[in-house]
N, C-alpha and C positions, 0 to 999 in steps of 0.2 A: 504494500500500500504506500504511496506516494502520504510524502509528509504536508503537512496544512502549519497553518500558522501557529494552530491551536496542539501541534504537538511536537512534545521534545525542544521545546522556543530556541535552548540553548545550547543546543546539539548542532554543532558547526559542521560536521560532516554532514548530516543528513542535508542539512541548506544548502552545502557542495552541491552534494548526491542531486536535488530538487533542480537546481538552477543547469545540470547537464541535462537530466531529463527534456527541461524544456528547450536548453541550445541544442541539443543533440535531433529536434523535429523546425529548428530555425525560428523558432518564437525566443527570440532576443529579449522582446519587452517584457516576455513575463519571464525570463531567464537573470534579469537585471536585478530585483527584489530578492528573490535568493543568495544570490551570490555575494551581494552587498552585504548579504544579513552573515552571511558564512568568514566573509574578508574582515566586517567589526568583530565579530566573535571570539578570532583565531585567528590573528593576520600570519601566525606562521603555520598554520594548517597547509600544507602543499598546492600549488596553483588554486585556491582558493583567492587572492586579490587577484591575480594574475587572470584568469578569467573573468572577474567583474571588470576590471581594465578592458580586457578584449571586447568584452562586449557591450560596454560604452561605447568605444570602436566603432564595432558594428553597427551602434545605433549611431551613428556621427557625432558624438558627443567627442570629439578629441582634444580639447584642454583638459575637461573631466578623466578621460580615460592618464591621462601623459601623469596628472598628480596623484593617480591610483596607482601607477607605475611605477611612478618613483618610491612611492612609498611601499607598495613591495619587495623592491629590490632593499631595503633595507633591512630587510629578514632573510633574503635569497638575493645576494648582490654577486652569485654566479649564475643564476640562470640568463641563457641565451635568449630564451623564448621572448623576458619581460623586456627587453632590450630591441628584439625584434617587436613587439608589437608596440612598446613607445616609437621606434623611428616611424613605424608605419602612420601612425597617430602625429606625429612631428608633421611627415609629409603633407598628410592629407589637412595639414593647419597650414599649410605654406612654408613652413619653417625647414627648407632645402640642405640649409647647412648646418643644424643642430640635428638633423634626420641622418644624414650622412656620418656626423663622427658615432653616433647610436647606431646606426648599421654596422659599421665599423667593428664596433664593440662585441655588438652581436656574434659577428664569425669571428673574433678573437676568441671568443669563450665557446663556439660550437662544438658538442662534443657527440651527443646521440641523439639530436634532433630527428622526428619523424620526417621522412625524408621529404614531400613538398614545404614541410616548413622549416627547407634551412636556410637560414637567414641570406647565403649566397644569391641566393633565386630571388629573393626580394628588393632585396640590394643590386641586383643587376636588373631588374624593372626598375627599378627606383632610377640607375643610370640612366637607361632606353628614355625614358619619361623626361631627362633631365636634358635631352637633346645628346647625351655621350654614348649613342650605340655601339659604337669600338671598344671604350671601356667598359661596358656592360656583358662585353663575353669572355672576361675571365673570370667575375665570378659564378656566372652562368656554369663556363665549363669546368669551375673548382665544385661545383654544386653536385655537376652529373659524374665527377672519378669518385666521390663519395657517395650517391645513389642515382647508379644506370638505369634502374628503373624509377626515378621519378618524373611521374608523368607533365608535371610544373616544369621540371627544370627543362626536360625536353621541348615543350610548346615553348616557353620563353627563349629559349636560346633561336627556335625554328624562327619566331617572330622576330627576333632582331636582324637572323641572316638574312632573310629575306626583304627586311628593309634596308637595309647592304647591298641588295642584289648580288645575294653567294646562293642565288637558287636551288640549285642542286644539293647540297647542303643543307637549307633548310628543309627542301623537302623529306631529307632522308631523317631528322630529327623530329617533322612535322607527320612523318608517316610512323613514327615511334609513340608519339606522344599519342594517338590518336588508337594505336594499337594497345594503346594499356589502359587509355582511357576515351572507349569507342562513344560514351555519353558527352563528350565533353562538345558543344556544336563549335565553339573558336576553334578548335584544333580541326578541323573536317574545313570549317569555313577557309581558312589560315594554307590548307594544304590544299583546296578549293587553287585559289588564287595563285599559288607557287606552279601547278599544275597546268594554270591557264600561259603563264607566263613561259611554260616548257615548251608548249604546245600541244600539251596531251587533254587535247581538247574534251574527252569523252570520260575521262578520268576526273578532270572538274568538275564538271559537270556533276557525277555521282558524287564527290565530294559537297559538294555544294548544295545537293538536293538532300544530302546525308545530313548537313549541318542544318536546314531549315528544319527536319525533321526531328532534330533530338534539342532545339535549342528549346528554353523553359521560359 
């Protein structure tokens, strides 16, 4: 049984427990209330701020989320994750180059990150975004000698070659990314267009009708 307000008030785990329940079907706003409740309770309870942080994030609240951040890092001032998702939260405030030395940060300390969330793949969108497409494929490519299968790091690196015009290239990263993860519609859409540009006219085409089909 899912816990209610009215039970265990001060049982921080279970408030964890509640607030993944609900990020875990993408109800954010009722994931938010939990977790807040779980991050006062027990701020060194394990990614308990760290997820309320995120999911401030998620709701675009990112001055709210970047001061939940910091302040978990002051109980966990090794994790990568919380560092990764303040640059993220940085970014998307405009703040380009307090976001950059926190990215930074982030793959200094990376050590067993699940593999689309390692901070290299973010940090190399982050480049792409920043108009540095060239600098964004190292740590693209630092991202994927630590996980070949990650289906992130694959699409981003395909998306940057390809705006490079290293075609061939992306598409063999684009047809990777897309192989691990056949739901994703950018990555169809993405290898869609490297396709057109090859000439393989009839292969776009299914990519592209592939990508109108699974996009949400």
């Amino acid at each position: 049984m899912l816990l209610t307000a009215a039970d265990n008030p001060n049982d921080a785990a279970k408030w964890k427990a509640l607030g993944v329940s609900h990020a875990a079907r993408g109800d954010y706003a009722g994931a938010e209330g939990p977790f807040h409740r779980a991050c006062l309770l027990d701020p060194k309870l394990p990614d308990a701020c760290l997820y309320f942080g995120r999911t401030l994030y998620l709701l675009d609240r990112f001055d709210q989320a970047v001061n939940v951040l910091r302040t978990a890092l002051e109980n966990d001032p090794q994790n990568p994750q919380i560092y990764r998702i303040e640059a993220l939260a940085l970014e998307a405030s405009g703040k380009a180059g307090e976001a950059e030395t926190v990215f930074r940060e982030a793959i200094r300390l990376e050590k067993h990150s699940q593999p689309n969330e390692d901070p290299s793949i973010d940090y190399g969108v982050f480049l792409y975004r920043q108009g540095r497409a060239e600098a964004s494929l190292e740590p693209l490519q630092a991202a994927l000698a630590r996980h070949p299968d990650a289906s992130r790091a694959q699409l981003e690196l395909g998306c940057v070659l390809l705006a490079l015009d290293r075609v061939e290239q992306a598409a063999a990263h684009l047809e990777r990314a897309t192989a691990l993860d056949p739901q994703g519609a950018r990555g169809h859409f993405l290898l869609g267009k490297a396709y057109q540009r090859m000439g393989k006219t009839e292969l776009a085409r299914k990519e592209l009708d592939q990508g109108s089909r699974t996009v949400k």
